[in-house]
N, C-alpha and C positions, 0 to 999 in steps of 0.2 A: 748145539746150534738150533736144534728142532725146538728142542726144550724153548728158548730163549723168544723163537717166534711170536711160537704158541701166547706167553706170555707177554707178548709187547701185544698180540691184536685181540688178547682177554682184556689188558688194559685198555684201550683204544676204546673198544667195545662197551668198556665199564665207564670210558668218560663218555664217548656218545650216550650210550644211556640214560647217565647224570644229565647231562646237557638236557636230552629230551625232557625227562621229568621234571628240570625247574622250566622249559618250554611251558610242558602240560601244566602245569602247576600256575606259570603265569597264566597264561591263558583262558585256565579253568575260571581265578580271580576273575580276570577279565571279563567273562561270561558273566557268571555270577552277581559281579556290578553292575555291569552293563542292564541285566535280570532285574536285579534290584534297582536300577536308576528307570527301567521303565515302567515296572510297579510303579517306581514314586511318583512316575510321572501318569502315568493313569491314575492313581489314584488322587494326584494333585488335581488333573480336570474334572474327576469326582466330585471334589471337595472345594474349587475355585469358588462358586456361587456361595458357601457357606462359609468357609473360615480361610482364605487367603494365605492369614499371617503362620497358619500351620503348616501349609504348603509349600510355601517356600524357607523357613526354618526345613522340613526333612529336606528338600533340594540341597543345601548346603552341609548339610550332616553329611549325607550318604556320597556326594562329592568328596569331600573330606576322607571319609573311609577307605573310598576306591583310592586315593591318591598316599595312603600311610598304608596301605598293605602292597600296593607294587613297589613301595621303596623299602619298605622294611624287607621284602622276600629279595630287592636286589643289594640290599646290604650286609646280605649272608654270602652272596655268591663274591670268587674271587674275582681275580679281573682277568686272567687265564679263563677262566667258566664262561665270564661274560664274551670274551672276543669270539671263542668256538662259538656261541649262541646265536652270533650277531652273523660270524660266517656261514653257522648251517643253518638259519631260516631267513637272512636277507634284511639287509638295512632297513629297509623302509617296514615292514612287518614287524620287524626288535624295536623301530621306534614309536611306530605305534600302537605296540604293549607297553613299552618301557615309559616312553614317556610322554604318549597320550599326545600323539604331534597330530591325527588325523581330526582329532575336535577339533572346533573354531573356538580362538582365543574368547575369554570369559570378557563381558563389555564392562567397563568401568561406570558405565551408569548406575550407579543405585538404586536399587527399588522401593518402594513404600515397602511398611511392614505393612499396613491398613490403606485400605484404595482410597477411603474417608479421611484417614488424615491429609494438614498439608505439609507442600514438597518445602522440605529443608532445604534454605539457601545454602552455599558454602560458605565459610569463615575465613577463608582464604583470599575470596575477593571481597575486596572493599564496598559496601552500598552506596550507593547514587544518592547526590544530595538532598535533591528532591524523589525520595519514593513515595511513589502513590501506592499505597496497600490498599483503600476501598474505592474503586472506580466510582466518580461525582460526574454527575448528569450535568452539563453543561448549560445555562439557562438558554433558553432557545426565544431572540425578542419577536414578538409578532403585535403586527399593526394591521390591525381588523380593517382598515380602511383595505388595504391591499393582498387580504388575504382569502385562499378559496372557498375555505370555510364561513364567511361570512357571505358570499354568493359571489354572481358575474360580476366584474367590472364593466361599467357602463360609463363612459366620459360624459356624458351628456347629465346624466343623473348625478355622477360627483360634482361636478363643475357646480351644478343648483345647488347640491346640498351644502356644499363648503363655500358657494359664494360669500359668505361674510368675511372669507379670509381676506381677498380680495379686497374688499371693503376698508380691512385693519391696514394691507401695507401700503394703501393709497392714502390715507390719514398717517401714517406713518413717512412717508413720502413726503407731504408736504411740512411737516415739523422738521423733519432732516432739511427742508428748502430754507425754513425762516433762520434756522441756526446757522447754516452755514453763513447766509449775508449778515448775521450778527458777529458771527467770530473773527479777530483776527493773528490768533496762533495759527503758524504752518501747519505743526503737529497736528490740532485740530481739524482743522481742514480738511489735512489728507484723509484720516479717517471719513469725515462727513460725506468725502466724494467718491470714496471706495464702494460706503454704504446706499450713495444715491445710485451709483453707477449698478450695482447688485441688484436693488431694486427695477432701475427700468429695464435688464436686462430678463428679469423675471416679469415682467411686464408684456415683456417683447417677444418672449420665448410662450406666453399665455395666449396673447392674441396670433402668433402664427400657428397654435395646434388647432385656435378657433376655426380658424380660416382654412387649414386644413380640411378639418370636419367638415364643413358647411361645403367645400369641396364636393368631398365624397357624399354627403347625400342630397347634393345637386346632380348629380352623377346618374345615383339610385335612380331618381326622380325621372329622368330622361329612362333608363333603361326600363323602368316601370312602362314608360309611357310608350316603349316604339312596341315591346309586349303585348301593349293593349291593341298595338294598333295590327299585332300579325309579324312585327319582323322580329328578326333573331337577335338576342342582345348577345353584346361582345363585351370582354372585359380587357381592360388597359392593364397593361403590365407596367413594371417598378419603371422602370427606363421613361416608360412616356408619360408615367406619374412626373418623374423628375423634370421633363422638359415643359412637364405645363405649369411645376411651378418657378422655374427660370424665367418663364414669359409674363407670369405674373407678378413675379420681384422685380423684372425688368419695368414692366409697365408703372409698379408705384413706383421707383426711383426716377422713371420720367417725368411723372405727374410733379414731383419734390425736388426736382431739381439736382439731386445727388446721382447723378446717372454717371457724370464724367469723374467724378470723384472717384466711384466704384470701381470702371473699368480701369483706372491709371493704376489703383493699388490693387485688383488680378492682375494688371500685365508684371506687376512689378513681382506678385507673387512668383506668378509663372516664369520668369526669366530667372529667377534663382533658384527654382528645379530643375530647369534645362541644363543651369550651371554646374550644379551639385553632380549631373551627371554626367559630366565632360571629366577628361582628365584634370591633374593636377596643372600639369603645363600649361594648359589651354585655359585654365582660369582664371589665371592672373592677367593674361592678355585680353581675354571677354569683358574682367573688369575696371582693367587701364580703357 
């Protein structure tokens, strides 16, 4: 019976020690690679500035290596050899010899072989109808009349300079006047009246920027002048700009007789804002 102990804890002791030395044995690989994967990698940032495509070539060699020597050493061991192994140094330790689980997964992004070449599209996804391969400078229109690079804007000095323009749509103006009392197609017409009405509108919109101006440096001219005389000049804000030229659209629509005209189609305006803001319910009745 002694005999028989003896000999069950010589074996015991003879698989522990097997056990240990494919331990040691992995382990040492382990180091070893590891050894070697950090050379590679020193010697990769070495050699990054000079030749890239070499450096990452030995990265995926020596990768390669360390992953066919722990499989080939665990492909010798039974699976009795392997379970002891895993029970006497602990899952998480057997796993990260065996099978390398404490690295972070390798990324599926590819890399240049050459940092100068270019990036390979996939084949797998389809291209875009329209690809742009050489980015095109988009024309850029510029109109020197209105641009900084040709100097300030001066309304006073464009208005001189382009008066001729002036000159063409008022001769144009009055040919649009002879044709119309000549034609008698609708169709015609309507154009013809589109065209007059465009023009006095540009007409209209010419002489109120005049009037504007001449505004403000009637203004200047006063503020110039209380200046000279010792007082403090003041400057009118947007609000009282706006109310003096109400009293001066008010005053020519008196002069012209279009005053009562004007104020019937504001009220009419403004009672169907007031509307739009009422309920639904109360609309119908505001406008019965």
């Amino acid at each position: 019976m002694g005999d028989k102990k003896k000999m069950m804890v010589a074996s015991s002791d003879e698989d522990d020690s097997d056990v240990e030395k494919n331990f040691a044995l992995l382990t040492s690989r382990e180091g070893e690679s590891g050894r070697i994967e950090d050379g590679d990698h020193s010697a990769e940032e070495e050699e990054e500035d000079h030749d890239e495509e070499d450096g990452d070539l030995e990265e995926s060699e020596s990768g390669e290596e360390e992953e066919d020597g722990v499989d080939e050493e665990m492909s010798t061991m039974s699976f009795e050899e392997i379970l002891k192994l895993q029970n006497k140094v602990g899952t998480k330790v057997f796993n990260e010899v065996a099978f390398d689980s404490s690295r972070s997964p390798r990324s599926s992004k590819k890399k240049r072989l050459n940092k100068n070449r270019p990036m390979e599209i996939s084949a797998k996804k389809p291209a875009p109808f329209l690809r742009q391969v050489v980015p095109i400078k988009k024309p850029v229109v510029r109109d020197p009349r209105f641009d900084d690079l040709s100097g300030e804007y001066k309304p006073e000095i464009y208005e001189q300079t382009y008066k001729f323009i002036s000159d063409i749509k008022q001769r144009e103006k009055e040919i649009i006047q002879k044709k119309l009392k000549k034609t008698k197609r609708n169709g015609q017409k309507e154009k013809l009246q589109f065209l007059l009405k465009r023009l006095e509108n540009q007409e209209r919109a010419r002489e109120t920027r005049e009037k504007q101006r001449e505004r403000e440096l009637q203004f200047k001219r006063e503020q110039r002048a209380r200046a000279d005389q010792g007082a403090r000049p003041f400057f009118l804000k947007k609000s009282d700009k706006k109310k003096l030229q109400l009293a001066e659209k008010y005053q020519d629509l008196k002069k012209s007789g279009k005053l009562e005209k004007f104020l019937s189609k504001k009220r009419k305006r403004n009672a169907g804002k007031d509307r739009r803001k009422l309920p639904k319910d109360l609309q119908g009745k505001t406008a019965s």
